[in-house]
Short mmCIF file of the C-alpha atoms (twelve columns), coordinates in Angstrom:
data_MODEL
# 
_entry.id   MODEL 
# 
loop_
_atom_site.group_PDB 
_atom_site.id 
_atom_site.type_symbol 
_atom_site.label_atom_id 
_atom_site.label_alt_id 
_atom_site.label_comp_id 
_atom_site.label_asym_id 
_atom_site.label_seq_id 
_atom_site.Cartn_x 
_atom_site.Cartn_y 
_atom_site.Cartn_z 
_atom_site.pdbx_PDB_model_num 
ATOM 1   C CA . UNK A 1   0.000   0.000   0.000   1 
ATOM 2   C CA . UNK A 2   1.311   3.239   -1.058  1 
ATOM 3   C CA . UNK A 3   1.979   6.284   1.390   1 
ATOM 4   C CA . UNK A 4   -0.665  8.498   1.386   1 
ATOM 5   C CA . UNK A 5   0.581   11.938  -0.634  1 
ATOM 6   C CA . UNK A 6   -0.966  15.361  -0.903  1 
ATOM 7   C CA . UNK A 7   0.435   15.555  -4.655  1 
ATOM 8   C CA . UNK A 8   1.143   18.961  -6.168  1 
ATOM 9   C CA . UNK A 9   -0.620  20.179  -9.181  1 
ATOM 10  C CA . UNK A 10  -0.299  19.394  -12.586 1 
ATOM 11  C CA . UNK A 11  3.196   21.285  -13.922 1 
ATOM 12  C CA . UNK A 12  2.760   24.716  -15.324 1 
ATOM 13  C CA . UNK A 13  3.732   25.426  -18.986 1 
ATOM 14  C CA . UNK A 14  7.017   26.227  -19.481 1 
ATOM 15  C CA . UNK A 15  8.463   29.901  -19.267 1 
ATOM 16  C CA . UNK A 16  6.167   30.410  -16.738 1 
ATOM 17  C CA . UNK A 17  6.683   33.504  -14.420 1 
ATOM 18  C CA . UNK A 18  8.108   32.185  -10.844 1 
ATOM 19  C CA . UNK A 19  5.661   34.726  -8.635  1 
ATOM 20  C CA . UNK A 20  2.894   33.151  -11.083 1 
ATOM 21  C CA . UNK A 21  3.940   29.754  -10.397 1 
ATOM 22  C CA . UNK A 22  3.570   30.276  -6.654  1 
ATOM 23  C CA . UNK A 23  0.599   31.670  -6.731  1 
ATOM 24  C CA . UNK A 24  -0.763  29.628  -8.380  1 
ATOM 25  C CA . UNK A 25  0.320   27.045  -6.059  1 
ATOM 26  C CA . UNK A 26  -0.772  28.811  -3.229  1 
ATOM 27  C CA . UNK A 27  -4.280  29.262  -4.615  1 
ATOM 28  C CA . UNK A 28  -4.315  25.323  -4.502  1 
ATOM 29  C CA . UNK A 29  -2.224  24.251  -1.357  1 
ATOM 30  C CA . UNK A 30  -5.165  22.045  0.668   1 
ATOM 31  C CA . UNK A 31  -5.043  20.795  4.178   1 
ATOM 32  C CA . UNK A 32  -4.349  17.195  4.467   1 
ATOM 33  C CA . UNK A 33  -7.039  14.811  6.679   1 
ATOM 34  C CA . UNK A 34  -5.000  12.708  8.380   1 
ATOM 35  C CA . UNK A 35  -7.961  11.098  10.449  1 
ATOM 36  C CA . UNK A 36  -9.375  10.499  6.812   1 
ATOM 37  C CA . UNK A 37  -6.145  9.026   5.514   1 
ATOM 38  C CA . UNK A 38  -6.098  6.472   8.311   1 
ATOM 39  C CA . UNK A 39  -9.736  5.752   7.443   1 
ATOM 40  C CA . UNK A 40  -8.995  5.088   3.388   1 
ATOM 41  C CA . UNK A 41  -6.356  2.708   4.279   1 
ATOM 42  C CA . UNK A 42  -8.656  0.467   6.465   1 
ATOM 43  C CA . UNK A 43  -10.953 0.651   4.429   1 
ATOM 44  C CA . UNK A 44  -8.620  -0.901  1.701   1 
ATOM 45  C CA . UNK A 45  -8.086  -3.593  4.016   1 
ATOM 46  C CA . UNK A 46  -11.620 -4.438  4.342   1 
ATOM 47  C CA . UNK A 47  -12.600 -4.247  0.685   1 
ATOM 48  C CA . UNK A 48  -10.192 -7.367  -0.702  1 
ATOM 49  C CA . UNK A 49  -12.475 -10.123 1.848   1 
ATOM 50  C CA . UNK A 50  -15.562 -8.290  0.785   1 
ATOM 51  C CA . UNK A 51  -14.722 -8.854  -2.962  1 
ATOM 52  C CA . UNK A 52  -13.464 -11.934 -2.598  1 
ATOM 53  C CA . UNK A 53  -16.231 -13.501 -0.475  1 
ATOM 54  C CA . UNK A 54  -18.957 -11.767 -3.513  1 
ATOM 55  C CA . UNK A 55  -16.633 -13.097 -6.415  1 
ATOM 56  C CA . UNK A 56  -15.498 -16.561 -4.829  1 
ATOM 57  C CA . UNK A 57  -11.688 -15.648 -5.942  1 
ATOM 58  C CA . UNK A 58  -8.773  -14.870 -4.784  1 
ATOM 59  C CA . UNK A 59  -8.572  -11.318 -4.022  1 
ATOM 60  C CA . UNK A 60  -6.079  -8.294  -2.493  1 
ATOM 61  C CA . UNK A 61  -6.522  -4.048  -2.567  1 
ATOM 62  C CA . UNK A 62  -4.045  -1.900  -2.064  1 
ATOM 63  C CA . UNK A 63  -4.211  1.714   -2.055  1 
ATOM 64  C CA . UNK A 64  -2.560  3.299   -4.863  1 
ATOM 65  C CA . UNK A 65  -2.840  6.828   -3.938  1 
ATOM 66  C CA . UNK A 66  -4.584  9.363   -1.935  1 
ATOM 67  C CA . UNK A 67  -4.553  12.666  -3.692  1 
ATOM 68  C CA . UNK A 68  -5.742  16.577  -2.450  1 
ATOM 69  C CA . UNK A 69  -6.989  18.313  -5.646  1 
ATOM 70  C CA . UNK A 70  -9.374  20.635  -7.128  1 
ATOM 71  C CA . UNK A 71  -12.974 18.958  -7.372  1 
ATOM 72  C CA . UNK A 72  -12.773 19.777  -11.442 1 
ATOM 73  C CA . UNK A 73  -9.062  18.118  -11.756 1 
ATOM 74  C CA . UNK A 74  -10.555 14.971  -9.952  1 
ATOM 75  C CA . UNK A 75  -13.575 14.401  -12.289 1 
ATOM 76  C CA . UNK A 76  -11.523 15.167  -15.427 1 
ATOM 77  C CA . UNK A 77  -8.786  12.111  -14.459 1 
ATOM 78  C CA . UNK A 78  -11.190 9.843   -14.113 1 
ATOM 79  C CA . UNK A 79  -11.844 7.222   -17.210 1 
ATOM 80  C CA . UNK A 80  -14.585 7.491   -19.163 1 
ATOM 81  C CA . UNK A 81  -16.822 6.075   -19.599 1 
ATOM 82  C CA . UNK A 82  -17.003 4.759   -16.427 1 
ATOM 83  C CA . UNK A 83  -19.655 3.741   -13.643 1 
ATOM 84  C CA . UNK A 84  -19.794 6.340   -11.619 1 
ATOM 85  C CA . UNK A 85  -22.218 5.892   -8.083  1 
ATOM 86  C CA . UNK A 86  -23.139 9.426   -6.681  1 
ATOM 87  C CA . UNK A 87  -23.415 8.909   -3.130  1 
ATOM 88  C CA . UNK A 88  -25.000 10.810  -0.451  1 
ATOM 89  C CA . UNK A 89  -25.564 10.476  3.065   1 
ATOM 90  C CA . UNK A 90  -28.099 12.223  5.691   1 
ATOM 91  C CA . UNK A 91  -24.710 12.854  7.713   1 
ATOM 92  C CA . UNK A 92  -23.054 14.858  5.425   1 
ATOM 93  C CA . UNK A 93  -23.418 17.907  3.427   1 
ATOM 94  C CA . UNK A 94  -23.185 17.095  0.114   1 
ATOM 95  C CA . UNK A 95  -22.609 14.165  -2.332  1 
ATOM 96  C CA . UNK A 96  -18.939 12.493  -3.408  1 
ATOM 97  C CA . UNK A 97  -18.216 10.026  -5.734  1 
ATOM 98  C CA . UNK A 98  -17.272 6.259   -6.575  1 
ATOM 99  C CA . UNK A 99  -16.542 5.658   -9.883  1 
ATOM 100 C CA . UNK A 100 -15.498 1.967   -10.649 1 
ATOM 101 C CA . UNK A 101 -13.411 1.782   -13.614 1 
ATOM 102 C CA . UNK A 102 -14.623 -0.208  -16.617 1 
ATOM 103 C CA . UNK A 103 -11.550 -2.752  -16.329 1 
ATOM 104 C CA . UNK A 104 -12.583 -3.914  -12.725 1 
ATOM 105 C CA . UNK A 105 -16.423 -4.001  -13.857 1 
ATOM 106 C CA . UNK A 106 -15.349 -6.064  -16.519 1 
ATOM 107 C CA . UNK A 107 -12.745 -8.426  -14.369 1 
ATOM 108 C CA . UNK A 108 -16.126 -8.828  -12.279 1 
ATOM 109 C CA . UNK A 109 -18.582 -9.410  -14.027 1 
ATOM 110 C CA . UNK A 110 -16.202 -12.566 -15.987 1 
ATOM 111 C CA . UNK A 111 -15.126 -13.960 -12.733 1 
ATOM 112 C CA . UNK A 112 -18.839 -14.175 -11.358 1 
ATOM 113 C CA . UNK A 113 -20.148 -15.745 -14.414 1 
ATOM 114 C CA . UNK A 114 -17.580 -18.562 -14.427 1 
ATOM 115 C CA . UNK A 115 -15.114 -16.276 -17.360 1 
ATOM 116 C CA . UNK A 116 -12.084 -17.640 -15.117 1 
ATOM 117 C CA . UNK A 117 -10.387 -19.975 -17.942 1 
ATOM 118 C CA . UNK A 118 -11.229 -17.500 -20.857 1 
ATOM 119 C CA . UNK A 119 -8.711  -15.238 -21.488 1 
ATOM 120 C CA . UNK A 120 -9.608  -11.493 -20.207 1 
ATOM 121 C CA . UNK A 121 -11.534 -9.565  -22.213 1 
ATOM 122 C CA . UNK A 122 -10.537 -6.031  -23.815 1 
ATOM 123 C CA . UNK A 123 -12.728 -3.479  -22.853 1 
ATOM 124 C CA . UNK A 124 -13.814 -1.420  -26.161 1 
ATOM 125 C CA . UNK A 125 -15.697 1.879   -24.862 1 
ATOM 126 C CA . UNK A 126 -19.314 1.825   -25.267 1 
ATOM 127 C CA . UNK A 127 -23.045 2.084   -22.997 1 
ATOM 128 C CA . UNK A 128 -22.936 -0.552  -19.973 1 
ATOM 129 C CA . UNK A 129 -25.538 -3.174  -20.748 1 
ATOM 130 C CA . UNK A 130 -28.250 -3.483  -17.842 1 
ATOM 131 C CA . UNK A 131 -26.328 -6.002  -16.184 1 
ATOM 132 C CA . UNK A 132 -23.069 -4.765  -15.781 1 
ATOM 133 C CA . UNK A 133 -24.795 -1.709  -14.355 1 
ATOM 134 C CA . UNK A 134 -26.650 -4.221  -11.805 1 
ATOM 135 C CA . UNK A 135 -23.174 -5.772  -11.142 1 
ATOM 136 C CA . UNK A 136 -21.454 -2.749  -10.639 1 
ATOM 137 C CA . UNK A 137 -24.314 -1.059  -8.560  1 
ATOM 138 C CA . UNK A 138 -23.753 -4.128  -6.287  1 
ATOM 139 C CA . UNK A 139 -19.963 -4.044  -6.024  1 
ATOM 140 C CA . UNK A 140 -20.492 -0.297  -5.144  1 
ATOM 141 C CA . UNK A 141 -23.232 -0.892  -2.542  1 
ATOM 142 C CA . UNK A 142 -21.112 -3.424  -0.707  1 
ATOM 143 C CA . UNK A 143 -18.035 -1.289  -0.793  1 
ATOM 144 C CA . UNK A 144 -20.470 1.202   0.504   1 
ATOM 145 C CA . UNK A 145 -21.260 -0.939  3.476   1 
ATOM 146 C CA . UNK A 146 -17.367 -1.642  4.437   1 
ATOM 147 C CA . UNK A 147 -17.065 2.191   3.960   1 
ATOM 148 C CA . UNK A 148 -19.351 3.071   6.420   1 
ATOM 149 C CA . UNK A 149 -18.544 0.384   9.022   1 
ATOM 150 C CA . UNK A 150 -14.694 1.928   8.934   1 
ATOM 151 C CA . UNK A 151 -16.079 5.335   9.265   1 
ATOM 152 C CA . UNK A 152 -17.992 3.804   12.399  1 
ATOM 153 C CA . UNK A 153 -15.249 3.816   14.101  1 
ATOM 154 C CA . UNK A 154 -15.107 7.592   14.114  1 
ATOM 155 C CA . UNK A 155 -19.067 8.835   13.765  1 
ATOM 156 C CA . UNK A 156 -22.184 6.234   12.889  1 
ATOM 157 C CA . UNK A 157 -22.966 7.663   8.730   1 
ATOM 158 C CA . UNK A 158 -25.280 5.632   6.365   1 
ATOM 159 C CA . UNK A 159 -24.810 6.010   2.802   1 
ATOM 160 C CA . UNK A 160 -26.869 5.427   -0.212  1 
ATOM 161 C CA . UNK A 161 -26.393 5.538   -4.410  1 
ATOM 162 C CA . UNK A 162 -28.269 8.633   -5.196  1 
ATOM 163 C CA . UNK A 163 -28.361 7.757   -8.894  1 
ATOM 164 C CA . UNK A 164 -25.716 6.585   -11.470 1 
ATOM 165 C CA . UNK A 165 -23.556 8.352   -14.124 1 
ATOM 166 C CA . UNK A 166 -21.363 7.487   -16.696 1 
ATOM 167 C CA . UNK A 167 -19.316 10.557  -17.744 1 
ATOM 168 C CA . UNK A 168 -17.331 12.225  -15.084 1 
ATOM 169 C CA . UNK A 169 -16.236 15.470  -17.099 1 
ATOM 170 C CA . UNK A 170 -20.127 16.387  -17.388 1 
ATOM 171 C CA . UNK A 171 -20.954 15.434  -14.012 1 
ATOM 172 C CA . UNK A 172 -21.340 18.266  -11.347 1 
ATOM 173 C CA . UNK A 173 -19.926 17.128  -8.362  1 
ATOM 174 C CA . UNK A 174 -19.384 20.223  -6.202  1 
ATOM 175 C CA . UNK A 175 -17.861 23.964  -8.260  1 
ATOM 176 C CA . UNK A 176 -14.872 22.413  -9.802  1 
ATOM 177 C CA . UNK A 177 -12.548 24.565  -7.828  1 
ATOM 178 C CA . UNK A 178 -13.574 23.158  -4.097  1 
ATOM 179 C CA . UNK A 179 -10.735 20.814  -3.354  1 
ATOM 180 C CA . UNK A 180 -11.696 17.161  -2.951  1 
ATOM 181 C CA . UNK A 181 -9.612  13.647  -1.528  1 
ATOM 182 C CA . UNK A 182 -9.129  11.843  -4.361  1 
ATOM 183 C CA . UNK A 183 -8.407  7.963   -3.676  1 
ATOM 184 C CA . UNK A 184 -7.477  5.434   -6.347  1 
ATOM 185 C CA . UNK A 185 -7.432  1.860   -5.197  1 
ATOM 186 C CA . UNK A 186 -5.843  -1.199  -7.113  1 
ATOM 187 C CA . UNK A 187 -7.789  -4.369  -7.240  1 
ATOM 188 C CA . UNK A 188 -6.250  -7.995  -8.176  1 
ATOM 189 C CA . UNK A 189 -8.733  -11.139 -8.648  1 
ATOM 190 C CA . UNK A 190 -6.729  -14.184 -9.843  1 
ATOM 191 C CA . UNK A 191 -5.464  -12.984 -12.873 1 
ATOM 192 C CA . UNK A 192 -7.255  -10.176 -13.372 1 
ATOM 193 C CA . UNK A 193 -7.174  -6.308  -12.101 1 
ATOM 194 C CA . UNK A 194 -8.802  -2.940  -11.879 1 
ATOM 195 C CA . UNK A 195 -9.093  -0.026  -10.138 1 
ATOM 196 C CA . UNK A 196 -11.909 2.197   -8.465  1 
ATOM 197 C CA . UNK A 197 -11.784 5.445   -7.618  1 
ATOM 198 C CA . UNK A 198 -13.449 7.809   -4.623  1 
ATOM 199 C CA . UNK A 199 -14.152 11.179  -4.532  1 
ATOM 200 C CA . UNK A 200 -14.605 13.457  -2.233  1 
ATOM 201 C CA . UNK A 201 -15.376 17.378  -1.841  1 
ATOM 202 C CA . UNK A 202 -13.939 18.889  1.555   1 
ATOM 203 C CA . UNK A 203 -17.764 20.677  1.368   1 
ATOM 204 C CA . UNK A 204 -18.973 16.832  1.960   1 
ATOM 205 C CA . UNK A 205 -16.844 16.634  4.759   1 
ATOM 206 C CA . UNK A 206 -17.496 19.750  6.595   1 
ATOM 207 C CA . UNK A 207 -19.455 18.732  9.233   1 
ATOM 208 C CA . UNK A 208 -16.768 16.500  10.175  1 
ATOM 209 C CA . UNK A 209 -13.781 18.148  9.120   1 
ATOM 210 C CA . UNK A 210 -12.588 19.671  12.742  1 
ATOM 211 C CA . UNK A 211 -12.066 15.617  13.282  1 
ATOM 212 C CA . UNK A 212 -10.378 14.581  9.727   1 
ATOM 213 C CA . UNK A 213 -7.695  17.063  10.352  1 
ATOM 214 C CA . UNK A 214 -6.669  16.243  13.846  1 
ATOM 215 C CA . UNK A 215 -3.399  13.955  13.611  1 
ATOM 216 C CA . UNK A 216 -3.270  10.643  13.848  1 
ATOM 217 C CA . UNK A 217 -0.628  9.247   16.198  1 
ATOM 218 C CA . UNK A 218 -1.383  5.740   16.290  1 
ATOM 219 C CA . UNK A 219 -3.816  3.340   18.315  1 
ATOM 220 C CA . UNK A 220 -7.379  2.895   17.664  1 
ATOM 221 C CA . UNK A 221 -10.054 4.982   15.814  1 
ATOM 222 C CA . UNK A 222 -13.402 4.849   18.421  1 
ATOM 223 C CA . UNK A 223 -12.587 1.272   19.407  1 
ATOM 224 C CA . UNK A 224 -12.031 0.449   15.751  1 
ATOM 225 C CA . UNK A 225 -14.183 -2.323  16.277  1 
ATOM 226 C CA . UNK A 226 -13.713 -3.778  12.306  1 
ATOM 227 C CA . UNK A 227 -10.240 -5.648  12.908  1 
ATOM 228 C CA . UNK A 228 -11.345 -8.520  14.951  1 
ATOM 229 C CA . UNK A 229 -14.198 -9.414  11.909  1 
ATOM 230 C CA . UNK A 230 -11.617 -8.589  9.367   1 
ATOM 231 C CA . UNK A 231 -8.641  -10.475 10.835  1 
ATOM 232 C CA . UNK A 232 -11.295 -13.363 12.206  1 
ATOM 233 C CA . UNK A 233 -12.908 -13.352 8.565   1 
ATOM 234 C CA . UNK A 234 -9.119  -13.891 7.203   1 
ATOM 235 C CA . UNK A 235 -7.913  -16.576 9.658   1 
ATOM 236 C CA . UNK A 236 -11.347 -18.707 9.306   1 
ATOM 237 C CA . UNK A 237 -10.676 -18.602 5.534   1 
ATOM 238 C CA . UNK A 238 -6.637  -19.822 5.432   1 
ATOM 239 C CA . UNK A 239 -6.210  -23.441 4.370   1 
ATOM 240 C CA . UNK A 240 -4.295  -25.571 6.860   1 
ATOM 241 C CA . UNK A 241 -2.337  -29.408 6.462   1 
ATOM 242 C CA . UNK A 242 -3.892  -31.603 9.095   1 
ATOM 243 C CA . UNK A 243 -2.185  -34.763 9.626   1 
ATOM 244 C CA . UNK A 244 -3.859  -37.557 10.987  1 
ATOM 245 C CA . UNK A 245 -1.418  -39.928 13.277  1 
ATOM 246 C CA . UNK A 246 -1.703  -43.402 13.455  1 
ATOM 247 C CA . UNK A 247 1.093   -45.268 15.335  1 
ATOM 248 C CA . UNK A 248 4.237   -44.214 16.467  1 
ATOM 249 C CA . UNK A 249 6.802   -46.894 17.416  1 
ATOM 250 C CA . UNK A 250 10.393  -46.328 17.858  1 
ATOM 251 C CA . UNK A 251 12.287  -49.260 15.978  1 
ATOM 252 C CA . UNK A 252 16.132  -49.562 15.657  1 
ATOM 253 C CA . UNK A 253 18.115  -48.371 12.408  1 
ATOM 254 C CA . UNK A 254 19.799  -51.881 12.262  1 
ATOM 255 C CA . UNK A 255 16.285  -52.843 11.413  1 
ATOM 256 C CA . UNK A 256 15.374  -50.087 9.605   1 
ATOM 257 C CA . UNK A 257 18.607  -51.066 7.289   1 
ATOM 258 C CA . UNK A 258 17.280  -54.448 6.773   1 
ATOM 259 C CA . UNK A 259 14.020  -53.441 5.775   1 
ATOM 260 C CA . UNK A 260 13.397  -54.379 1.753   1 
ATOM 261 C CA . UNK A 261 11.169  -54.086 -0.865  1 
ATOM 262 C CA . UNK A 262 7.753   -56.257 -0.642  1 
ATOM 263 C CA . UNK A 263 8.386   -57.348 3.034   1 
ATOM 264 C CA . UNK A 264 5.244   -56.722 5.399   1 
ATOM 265 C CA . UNK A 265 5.873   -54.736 8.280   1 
ATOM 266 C CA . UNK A 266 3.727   -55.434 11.705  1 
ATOM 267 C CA . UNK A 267 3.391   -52.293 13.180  1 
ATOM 268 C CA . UNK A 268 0.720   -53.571 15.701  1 
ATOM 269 C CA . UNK A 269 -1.544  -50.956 14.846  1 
ATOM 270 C CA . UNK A 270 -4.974  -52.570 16.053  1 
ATOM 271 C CA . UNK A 271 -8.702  -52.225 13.948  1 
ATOM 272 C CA . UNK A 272 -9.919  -49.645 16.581  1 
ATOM 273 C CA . UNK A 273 -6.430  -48.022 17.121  1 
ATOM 274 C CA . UNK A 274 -7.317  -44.387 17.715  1 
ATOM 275 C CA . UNK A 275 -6.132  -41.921 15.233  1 
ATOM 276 C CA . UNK A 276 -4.351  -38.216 16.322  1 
ATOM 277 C CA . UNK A 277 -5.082  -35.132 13.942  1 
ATOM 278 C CA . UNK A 278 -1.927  -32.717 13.960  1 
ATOM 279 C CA . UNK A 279 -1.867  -29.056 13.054  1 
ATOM 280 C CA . UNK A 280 1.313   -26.958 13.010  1 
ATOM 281 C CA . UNK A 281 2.458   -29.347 15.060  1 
ATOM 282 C CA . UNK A 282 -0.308  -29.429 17.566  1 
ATOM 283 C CA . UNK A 283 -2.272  -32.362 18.852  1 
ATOM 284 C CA . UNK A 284 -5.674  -30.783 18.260  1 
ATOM 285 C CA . UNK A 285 -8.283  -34.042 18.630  1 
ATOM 286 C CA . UNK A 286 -8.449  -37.724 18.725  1 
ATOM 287 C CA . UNK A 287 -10.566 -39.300 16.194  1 
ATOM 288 C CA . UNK A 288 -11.378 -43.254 15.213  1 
ATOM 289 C CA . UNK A 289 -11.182 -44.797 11.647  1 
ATOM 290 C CA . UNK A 290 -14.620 -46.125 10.239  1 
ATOM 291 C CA . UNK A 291 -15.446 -46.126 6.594   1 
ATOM 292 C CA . UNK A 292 -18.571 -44.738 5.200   1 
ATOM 293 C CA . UNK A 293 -21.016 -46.238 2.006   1 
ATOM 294 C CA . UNK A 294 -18.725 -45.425 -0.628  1 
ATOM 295 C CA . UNK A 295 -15.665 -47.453 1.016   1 
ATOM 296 C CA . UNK A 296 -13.424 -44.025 1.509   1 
ATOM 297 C CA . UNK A 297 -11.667 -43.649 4.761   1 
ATOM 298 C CA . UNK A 298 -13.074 -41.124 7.334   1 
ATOM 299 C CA . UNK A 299 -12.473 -39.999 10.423  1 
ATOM 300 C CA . UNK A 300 -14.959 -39.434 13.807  1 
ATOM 301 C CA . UNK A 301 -14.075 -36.772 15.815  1 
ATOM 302 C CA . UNK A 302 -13.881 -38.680 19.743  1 
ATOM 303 C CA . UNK A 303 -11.969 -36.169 21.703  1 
ATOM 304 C CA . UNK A 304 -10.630 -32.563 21.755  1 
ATOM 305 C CA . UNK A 305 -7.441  -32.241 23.099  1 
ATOM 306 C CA . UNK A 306 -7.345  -28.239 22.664  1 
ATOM 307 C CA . UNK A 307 -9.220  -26.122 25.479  1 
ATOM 308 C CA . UNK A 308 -11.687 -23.617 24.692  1 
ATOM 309 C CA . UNK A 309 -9.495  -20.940 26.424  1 
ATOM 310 C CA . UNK A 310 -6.762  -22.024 23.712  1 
ATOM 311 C CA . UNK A 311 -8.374  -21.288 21.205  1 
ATOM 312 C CA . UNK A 312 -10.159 -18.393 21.793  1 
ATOM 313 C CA . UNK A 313 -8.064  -15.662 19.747  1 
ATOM 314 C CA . UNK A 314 -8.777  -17.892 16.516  1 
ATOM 315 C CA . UNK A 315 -12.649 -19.059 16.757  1 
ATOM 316 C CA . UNK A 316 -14.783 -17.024 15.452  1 
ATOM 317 C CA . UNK A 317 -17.048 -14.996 17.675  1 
# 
């Protein structure tokens, strides 16, 4: 994840007049949010599991950068066309932004109709069909949700699509010279990528501004009750090698020597010779061998050898 950056403008043309220069970037020198900042990048953190649990992939966010510009700047960077959700909350005083980019609509939309093993598609610029606007309006509502849950952890805000655009440059967002947070996010899923964007006016944010700007100098935000979920959701979904343990005998390398191809070795493991399941090295239960209807091996759980109180900082709650 990228350091968060309060980038300067765009350069001015050359031969350009030095006290003109700085004034220029005087007239558009914002005030960085840290609070905010902090906010974005949890909120990155909690939008790869969302994705990836909607999608059934494999799938990581990363901020790519956090940008203080002029409202106008912000809307003409974006792609276009794009699908662009115009959100709005009772909270706040006025609308921002989340525009998903047509690559990551596209990556999607293929992944969640089973596109996995087809090579990705190029997207050619054109009107989104009804259901890539249904896909995309769903992508954006749950990012939506994970947004506000992070921003819980500083003030309780609801937010809802308003309506849905497709060309940023004749959007009106807020007058093109307020300044505005720009984020860009990077999304991977398998093979595929994309990117979405947020953006928001400081006019949206004025209500809670006073608390944005305060610095951040580590700790928690209100509790910042999201990182148990997240970090539970994470561990719960990580494959682990179990072993299961029949016999162990100590025998004597003489014999071991001896030992040849095609002889039978009598281990004196019994029928009902209970079986020990291993994790990381861990004796976690007991368990006896049975087969079931369609002759495969299986296991019954008989004993856990694992307290409750051991595990507790991995179960889920």
């Amino acid at each position: 994840m990228s350091a968060s950056t309060a980038k300067a403008d765009p350069k001015l043309p050359a031969g350009t007049p030095v006290e003109e220069e700085i004034i220029q970037k005087a007239k558009r020198s914002y005030e960085r949010l840290p609070i905010l900042e902090v906010i974005l990048e949890r909120f990155s953190l909690a939008v790869g599991p969302a994705i990836k649990h909607y999608v059934g992939a494999i799938c990581e966010s990363s901020i790519d950068a956090i940008d203080y510009l002029p409202t106008g700047d912000a809307l003409e960077s974006m792609p276009s066309p794009a699908l662009i959700s115009v959100i709005e909350s009772p909270d706040w005083d006025g609308p921002f932004a989340l525009v998903i980019d047509p690559s990551f609509l596209i990556s999607t939309l293929e992944i969640t109709f089973g596109g996995r093993m087809a090579g990705r598609s190029e997207w050619v610029p054109r009107s989104f069909t009804a259901i890539e606007k249904k896909i995309g309006t769903e992508v954006t509502q749950l990012m939506l949700n994970e947004l506000s849950e992070t921003f819980g952890q500083l003030a309780q805000i609801e937010f809802t699509i308003s309506h849905i655009e497709t060309n940023a440059q004749a959007m009106v967002l807020a007058p093109p010279n307020t300044g505005c947070v720009r984020l860009r996010m990077h999304v991977t899923m398998d093979d595929r990528d994309g990117y979405f964007y947020i953006v928001m006016p400081f006019n949206a944010l004025s209500n809670i501004r006073n608390m944005l700007v305060q610095p951040f100098h580590g700790g928690s935000l209100g509790g910042d009750k999201s990182w148990r979920k997240n970090m539970t959701e994470v561990i719960s979904d990580t494959d682990v090698l179990v072993t299961a343990r029949l016999f162990d005998t100590k025998v004597p390398l003489q014999e071991v020597l001896e030992w040849k191809r095609g002889q039978v070795l009598d281990l004196g493991i019994e029928v009902d010779q209970p079986v020990s399941l291993i994790c990381s090295g861990h004796e976690m239960y007991m368990a006896q061998t049975g087969k079931r209807k369609n002759g495969r091996m299986a296991l019954k759980i008989t004993e856990q050898l694992k307290d409750e109180e051991e595990m507790t900082d991995v179960l889920p709650d």
